[in-house]
C-alpha positions in Angstrom: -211.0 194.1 -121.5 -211.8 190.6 -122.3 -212.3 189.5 -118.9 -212.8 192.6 -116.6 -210.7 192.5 -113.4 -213.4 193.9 -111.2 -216.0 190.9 -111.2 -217.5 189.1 -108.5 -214.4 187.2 -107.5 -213.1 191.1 -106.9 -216.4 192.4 -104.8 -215.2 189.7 -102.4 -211.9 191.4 -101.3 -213.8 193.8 -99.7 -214.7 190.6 -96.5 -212.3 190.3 -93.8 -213.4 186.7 -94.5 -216.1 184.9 -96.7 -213.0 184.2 -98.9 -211.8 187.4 -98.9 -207.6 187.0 -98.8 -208.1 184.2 -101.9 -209.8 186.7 -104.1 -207.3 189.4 -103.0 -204.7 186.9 -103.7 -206.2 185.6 -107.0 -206.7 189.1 -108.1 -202.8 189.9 -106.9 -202.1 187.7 -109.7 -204.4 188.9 -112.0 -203.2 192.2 -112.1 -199.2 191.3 -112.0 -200.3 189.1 -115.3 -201.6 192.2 -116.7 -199.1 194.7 -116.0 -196.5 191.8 -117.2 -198.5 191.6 -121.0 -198.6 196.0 -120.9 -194.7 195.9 -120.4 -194.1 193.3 -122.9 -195.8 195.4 -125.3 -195.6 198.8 -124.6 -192.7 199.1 -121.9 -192.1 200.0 -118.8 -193.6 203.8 -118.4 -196.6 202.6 -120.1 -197.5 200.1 -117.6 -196.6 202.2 -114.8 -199.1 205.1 -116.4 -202.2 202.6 -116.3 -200.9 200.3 -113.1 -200.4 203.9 -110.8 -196.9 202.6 -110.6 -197.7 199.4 -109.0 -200.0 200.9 -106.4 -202.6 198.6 -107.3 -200.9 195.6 -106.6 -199.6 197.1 -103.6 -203.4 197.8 -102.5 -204.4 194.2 -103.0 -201.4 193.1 -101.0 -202.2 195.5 -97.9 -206.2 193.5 -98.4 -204.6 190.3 -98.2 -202.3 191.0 -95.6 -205.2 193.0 -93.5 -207.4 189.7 -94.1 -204.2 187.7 -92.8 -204.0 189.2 -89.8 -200.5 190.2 -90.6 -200.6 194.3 -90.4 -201.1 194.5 -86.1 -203.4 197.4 -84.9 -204.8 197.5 -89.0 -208.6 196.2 -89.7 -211.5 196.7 -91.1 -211.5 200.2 -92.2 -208.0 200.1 -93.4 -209.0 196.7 -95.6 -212.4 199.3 -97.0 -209.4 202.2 -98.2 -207.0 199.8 -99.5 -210.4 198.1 -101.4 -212.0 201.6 -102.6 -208.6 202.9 -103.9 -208.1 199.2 -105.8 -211.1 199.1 -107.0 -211.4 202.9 -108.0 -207.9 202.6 -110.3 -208.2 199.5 -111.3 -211.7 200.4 -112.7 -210.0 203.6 -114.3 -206.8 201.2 -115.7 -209.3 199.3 -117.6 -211.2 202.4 -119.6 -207.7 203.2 -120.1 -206.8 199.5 -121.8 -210.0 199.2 -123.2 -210.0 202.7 -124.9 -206.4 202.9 -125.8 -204.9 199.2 -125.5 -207.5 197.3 -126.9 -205.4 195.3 -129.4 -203.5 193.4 -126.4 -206.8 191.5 -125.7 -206.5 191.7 -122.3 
């Protein structure tokens, strides 16, 4: 990737604040953009393959929410799993672009 996904902007999601629902937000929209460009090109089923079927984005939503206060009885150790799984296939989603993808520039 051009511009890796996981940066520092990303590290912040991790924060229940310290700017923590902006980055999961920004980084929301990062990924949609992405999985929007993989479709475009190589469809559907190829985007789902490298995006675990949208479970990414739906991780960075559950961080947002969590830092939002908008998930009742959910906190800080939720927000860590939701983080670790983003961050653990998002990390493996960009090998896969990178290796395999590469001529999309993302």
């Amino acid at each position: 990737m051009r511009n890796p996904v996981i940066d520092s902007v990303w590290e912040k999601i991790r924060h229940l604040e310290i700017g923590g629902s902006e980055a999961a937000q920004a980084k929301l929209v990062e990924v949609g953009n992405i999985a929007q460009a993989i479709r475009a090109a190589e469809g559907q089923e190829v985007a789902n393959e490298i995006l675990d079927y949208g479970l990414i984005e739906t991780a960075l939503l559950r961080c947002r929410q969590l830092q939002d206060y908008e998930l009742n009885g959910l906190g800080y150790d939720e927000l860590q799993i939701f983080y670790r799984y983003a961050t653990t296939a998002m990390s493996r989603a960009q090998t896969v672009i990178d290796t395999h993808y590469s001529e999309l520039g993302l």
